[in-house]
C-alpha positions in Angstrom: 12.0 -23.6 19.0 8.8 -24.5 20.1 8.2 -21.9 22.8 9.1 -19.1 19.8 7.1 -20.6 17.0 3.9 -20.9 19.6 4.3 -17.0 20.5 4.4 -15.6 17.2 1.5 -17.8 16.4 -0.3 -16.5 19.4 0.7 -12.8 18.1 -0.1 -13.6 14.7 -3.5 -14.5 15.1 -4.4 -12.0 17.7 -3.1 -9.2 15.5 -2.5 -10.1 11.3 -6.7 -10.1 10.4 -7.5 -7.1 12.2 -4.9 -5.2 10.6 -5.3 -6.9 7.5 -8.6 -5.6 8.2 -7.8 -1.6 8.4 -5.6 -2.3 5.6 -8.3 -3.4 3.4 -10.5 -0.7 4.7 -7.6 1.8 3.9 -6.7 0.7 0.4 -10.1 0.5 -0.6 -10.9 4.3 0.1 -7.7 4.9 -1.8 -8.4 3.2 -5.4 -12.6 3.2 -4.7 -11.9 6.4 -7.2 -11.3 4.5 -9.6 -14.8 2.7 -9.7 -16.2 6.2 -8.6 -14.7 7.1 -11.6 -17.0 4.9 -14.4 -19.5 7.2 -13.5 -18.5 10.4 -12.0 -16.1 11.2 -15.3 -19.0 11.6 -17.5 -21.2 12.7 -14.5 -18.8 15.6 -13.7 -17.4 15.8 -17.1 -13.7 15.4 -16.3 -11.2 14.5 -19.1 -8.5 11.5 -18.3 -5.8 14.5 -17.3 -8.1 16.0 -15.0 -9.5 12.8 -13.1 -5.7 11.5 -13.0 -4.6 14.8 -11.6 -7.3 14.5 -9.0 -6.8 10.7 -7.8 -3.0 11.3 -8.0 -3.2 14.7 -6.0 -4.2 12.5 -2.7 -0.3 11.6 -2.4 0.4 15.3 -2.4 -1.1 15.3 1.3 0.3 12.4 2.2 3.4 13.1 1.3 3.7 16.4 3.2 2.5 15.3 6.6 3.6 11.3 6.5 7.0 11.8 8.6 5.4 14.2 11.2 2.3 11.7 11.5 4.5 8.9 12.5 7.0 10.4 14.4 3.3 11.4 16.7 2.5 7.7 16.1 6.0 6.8 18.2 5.2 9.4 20.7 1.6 8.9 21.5 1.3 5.1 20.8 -0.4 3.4 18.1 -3.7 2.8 19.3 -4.6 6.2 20.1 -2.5 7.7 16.8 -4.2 4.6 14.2 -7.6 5.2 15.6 -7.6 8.9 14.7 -6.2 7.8 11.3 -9.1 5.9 10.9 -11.9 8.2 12.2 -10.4 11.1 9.8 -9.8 9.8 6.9 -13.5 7.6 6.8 -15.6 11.3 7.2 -13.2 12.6 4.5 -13.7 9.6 2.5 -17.5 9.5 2.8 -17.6 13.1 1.9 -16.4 12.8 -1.6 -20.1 12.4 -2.2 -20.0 15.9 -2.2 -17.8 16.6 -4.7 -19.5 19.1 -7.8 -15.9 19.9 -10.0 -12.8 19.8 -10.4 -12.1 21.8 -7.4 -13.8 20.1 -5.0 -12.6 17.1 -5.9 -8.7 18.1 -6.2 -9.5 19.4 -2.3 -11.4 16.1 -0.8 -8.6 14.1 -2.2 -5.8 16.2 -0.8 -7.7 15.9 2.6 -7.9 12.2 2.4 -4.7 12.0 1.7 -3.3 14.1 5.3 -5.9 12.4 7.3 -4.6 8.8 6.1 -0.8 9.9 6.4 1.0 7.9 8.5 -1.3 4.9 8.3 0.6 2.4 6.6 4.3 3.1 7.9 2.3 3.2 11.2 1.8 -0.5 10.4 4.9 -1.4 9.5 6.5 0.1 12.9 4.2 -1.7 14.9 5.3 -4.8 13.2 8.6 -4.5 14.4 7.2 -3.9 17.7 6.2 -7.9 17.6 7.9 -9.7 15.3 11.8 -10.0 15.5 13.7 -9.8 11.8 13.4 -13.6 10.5 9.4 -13.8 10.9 9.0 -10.1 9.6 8.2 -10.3 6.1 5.9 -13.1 6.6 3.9 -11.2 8.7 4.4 -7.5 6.5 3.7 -10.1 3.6 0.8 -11.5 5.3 -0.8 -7.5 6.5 0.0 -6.7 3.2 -2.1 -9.1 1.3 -4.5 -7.0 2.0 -3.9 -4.2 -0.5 -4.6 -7.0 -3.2 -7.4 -8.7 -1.4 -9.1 -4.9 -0.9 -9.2 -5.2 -5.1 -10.4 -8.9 -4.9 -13.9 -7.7 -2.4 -13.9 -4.2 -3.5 -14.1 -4.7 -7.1 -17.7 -6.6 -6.8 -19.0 -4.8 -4.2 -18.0 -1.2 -5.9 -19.7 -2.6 -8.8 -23.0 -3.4 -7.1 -22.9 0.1 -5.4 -22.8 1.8 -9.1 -25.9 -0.1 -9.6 -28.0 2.3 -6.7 -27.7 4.9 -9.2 -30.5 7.1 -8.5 -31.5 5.4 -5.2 -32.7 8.0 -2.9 -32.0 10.9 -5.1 -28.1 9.9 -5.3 -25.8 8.9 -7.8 -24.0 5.8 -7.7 -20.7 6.6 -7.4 -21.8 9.1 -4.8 -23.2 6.0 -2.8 -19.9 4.0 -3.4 -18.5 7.1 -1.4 -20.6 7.5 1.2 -20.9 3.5 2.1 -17.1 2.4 1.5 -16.3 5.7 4.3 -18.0 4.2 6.8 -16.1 1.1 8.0 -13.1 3.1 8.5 -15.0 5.2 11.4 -16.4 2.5 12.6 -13.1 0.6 12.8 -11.0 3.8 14.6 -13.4 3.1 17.4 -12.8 -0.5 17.5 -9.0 0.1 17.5 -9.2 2.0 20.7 -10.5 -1.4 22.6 -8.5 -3.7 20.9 -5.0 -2.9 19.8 -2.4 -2.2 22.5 0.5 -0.6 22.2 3.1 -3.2 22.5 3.7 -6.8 23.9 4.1 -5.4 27.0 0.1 -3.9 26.8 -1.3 -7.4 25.7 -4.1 -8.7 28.1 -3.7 -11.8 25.8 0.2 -12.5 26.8 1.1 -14.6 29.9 4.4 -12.8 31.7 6.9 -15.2 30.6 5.7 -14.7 26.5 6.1 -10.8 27.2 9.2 -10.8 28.6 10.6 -13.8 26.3 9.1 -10.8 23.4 10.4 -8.0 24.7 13.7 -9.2 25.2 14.4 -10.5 22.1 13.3 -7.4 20.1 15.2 -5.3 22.4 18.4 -7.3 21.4 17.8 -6.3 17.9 17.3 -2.8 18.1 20.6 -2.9 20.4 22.4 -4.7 17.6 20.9 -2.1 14.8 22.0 0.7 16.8 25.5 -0.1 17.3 25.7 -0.7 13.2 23.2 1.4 11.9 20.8 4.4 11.4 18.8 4.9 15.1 18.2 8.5 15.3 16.2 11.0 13.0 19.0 12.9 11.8 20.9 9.7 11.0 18.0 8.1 9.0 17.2 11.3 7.1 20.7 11.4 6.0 21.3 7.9 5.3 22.1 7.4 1.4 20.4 3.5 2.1 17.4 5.3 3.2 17.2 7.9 0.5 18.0 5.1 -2.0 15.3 2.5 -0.5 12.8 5.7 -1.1 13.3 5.5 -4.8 13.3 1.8 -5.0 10.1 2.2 -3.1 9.2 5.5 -5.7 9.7 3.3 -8.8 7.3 0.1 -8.0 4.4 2.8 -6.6 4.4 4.4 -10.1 2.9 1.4 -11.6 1.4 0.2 -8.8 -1.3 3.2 -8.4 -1.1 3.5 -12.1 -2.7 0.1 -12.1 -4.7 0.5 -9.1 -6.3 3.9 -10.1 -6.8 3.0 -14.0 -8.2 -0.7 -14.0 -11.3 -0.2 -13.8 -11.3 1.9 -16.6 -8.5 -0.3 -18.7 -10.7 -3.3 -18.4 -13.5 -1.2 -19.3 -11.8 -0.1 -22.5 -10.8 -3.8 -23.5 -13.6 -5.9 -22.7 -16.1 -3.2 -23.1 -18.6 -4.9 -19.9 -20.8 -3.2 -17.8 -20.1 -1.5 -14.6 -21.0 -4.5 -12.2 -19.1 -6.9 -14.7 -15.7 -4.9 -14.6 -16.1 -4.9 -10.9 -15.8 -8.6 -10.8 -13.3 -9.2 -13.4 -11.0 -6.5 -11.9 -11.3 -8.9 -9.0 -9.0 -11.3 -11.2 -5.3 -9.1 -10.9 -6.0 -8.6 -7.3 -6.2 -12.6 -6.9 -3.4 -13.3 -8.2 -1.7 -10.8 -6.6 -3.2 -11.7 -3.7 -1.1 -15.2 -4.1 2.0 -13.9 -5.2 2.2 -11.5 -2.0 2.1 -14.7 -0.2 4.4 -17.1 -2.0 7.0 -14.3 -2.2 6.7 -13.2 1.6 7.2 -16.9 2.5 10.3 -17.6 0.6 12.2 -14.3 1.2 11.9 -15.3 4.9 12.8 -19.1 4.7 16.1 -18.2 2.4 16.2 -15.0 4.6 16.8 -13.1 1.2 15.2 -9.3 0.2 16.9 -8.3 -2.8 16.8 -10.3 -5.2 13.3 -10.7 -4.4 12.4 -7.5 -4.8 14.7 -7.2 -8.3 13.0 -10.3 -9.8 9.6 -9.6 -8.8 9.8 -5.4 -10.1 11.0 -7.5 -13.6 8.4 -9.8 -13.9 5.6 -6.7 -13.3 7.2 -4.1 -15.8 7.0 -7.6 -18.2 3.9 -8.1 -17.7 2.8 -4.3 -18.0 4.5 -4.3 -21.5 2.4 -7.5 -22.5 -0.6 -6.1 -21.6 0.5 -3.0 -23.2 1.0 -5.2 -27.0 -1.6 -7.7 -26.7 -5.4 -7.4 -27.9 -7.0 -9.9 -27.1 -8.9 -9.4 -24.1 -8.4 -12.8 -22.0 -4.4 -12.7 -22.7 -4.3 -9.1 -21.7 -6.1 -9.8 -18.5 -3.6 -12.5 -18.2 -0.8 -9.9 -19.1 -2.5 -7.9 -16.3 -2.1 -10.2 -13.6 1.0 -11.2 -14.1 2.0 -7.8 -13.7 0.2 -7.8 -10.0 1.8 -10.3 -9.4 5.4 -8.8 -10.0 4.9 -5.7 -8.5 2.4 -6.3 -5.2 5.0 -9.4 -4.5 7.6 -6.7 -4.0 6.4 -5.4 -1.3 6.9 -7.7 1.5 10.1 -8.4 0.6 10.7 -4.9 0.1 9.4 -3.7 3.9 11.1 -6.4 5.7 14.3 -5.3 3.9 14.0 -1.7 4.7 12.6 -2.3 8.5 16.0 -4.5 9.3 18.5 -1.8 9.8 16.4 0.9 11.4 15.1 1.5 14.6 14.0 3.7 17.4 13.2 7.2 16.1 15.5 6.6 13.1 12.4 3.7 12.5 9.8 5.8 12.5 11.3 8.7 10.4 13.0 6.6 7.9 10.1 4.0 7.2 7.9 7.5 7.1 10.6 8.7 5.0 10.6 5.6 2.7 7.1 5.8 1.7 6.0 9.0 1.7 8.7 9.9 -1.1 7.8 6.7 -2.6 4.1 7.4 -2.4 5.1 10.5 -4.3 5.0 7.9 -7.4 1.0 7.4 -6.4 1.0 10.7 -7.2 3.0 10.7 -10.7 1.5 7.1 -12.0 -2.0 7.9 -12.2 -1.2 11.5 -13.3 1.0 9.8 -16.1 -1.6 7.3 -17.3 -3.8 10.2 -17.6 -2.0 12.7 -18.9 -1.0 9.5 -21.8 -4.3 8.1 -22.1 -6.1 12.0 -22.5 -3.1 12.5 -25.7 -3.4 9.4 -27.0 -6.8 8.4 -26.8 -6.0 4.9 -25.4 -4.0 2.5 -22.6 -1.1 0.8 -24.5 1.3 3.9 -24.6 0.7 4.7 -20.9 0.8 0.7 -19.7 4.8 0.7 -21.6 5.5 4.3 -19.6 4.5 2.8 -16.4 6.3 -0.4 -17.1 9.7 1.5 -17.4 9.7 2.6 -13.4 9.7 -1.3 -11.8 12.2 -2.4 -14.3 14.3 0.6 -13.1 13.5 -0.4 -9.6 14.9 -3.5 -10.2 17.9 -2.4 -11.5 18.9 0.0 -8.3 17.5 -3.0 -6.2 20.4 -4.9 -8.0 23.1 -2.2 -7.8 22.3 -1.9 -4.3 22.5 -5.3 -3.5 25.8 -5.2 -4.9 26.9 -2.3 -2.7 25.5 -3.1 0.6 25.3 -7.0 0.7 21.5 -8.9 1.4 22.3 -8.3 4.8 22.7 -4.7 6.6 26.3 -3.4 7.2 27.7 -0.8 8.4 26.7 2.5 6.4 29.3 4.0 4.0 
């Protein structure tokens, strides 16, 4: 339909880049750590279990305050709720500068972590305030690009900010700090001009696209509610929701267990310089940059999740064990990105199959609910490679302990395929 594909064009531009913008802005303060972390380990003199506790510990606070952040999200709107988000977490961010031990540091990352809860389920909910079910994981797939392009730019430019070491009296991870904390602030304020809260808030929509919109969205939350979870009590005690979680749980393992550690894996194999490993850690993020697309794309023209999810979770626990054997420096930067590709291609696949069969309240508490226990493996991952990696004395053990989690993914992805069918039923 002409009309249709015109609309969610029209929507896609006005909204897709500046989300994919917070989302860059958001992942970057996330794994910027690691960078941080080529300098401020020896600087600070932390030991791999200590700077993996304190990268990891970040999830602890998101975790805890997640659900009650987006359930506020529902009730206040997004604009107002993302742009606090934003304005929070960028002073938090920006005042890891400060840190001076262990302490401090296990503190400012547990902060950053509540003042970003509720971020990226936020997101995801306010997709499915636009685009109806069979455009949805192109357009998570598309916002979450981002995660992998936030490597691609922040690799280089974290690299160049280690280089003001000494600039002004500062070290140069705490400059990393203070500059990659600002466009977050500047962006919450942004959001409160530009993002409305809905189709039916868009300046930018003609009548008949709103209501057209609106109407067809409202259809599908009508036809979720009569078969599935639409109420907080329901999607907390859905088994599909709980189950989801840990799909979610096992590909975040890995995920942060890559995104945390690179730096400092590529650093170990190819022995470079701090502005060199920022660019070549740009090379995983690029590639999984591409796969996020391809894999978005065809899950939404074959209107299949699963097995999408299954066969992509395989190919990045592969990968991880490949990196894990190999020596040689180009094949196990090869190994490397074929192991982005696998697990960051889960995710929009993954989203739009978890986003299908909630809505309402039962939305926002179970997509909350999804990744905030699943974010609980950002916690574990990087926790694990260090805890490895400070026993061991090198990467390959921990790269095979993280590659376990996405094959096991793949696995319940499988099982519940089987169970439940690619399409949502009726709950058991």
């Amino acid at each position: 339909m002409v009309f249709e594909r015109s609309l969610l064009s029209k929507v896609t531009r006005r909204l897709i880049p500046f989300m994919f913008l917070l989302y860059i802005v958001s992942y970057l303060d996330r794994i910027n750590v690691g960078f941080a972390a080529l300098q401020l380990n020896k600087a600070l003199n932390f030991d791999p279990t200590v700077f993996g506790l304190g990268a990891g510990i970040f999830f602890i606070g998101y975790f805890i305050f997640e659900v009650p952040s987006n359930l506020i999200l529902e009730r206040v709107g997004p604009r107002i709720w993302i742009a606090r988000i934003l304005v929070t977490w960028g002073i938090i961010s920006s005042a890891t500068m400060f840190v001076n031990g262990a302490l401090t540091f296990y503190i400012l990352r547990f902060l950053l972590g509540i003042a970003e809860a509720g971020f990226f389920p936020g997101m995801i909910l306010y997709l499915t305030y636009w685009f109806p079910a069979e455009a949805r994981g192109r357009a998570v797939a598309r916002f979450m690009t981002a995660n992998a392009m936030a490597g691609v730019i922040g690799g280089p430019i974290s690299g160049l900010l280690l280089r003001m070491n000494g600039a002004a009296g500062l070290a140069g991870w705490q400059w990393l700090f203070l500059i990659e904390g600002m466009p977050a602030v500047i962006l919450g304020f942004v959001t409160l001009a530009y993002l409305p809260d809905g189709p039916k808030h868009a300046p930018w929509l003609r009548a008949e696209e709103k209501e057209w919109l609106v109407s067809k969205l409202q259809r599908e939350r009508g036809d979720v509610r009569r078969r599935d979870h639409h109420t907080l009590g329901q999607a907390l005690r859905s088994g599909r929701v709980w189950t989801l979680a840990f799909i979610y749980f096992a590909v975040i393992m890995s995920f942060y267990g890559i995104s945390i550690w690179l730096p400092q894996i590529v650093q170990a194999f190819s022995g470079m310089s701090d502005l060199i490993v920022g660019f070549i850690t740009a090379v995983p993020y690029l590639a999984a940059t591409i796969g996020m697309v391809l894999a978005g794309r065809n899950s939404d023209r074959t209107r299949e999740r699963h097995l999408h999810v299954a066969v992509l979770a395989f190919v990045g626990s592969a990968g991880l064990v490949a990196a894990a054997l190999l020596t040689s420096p180009v094949a196990e930067l090869a190994a490397l990105s074929l192991a982005a590709v696998g697990i960051w291609g889960t995710l929009g696949p993954f989203w739009a199959m978890s986003s299908e069969f909630l809505s309402g309240t039962g939305a926002a508490a179970g997509i909350a609910l999804i990744n905030s226990v699943g974010n609980l493996g950002g916690f574990l991952g990087p926790y694990l490679v260090g805890l490895v990696r400070g026993r061991t004395g090198n990467f390959a053990l921990a790269l095979l302990a993280l590659a376990v989690w996405p094959f096991i993914g793949g696995i319940i992805t499988l099982l519940f395929r089987r169970r439940n069918g690619n399409e949502p039923q009726e709950p058991q």
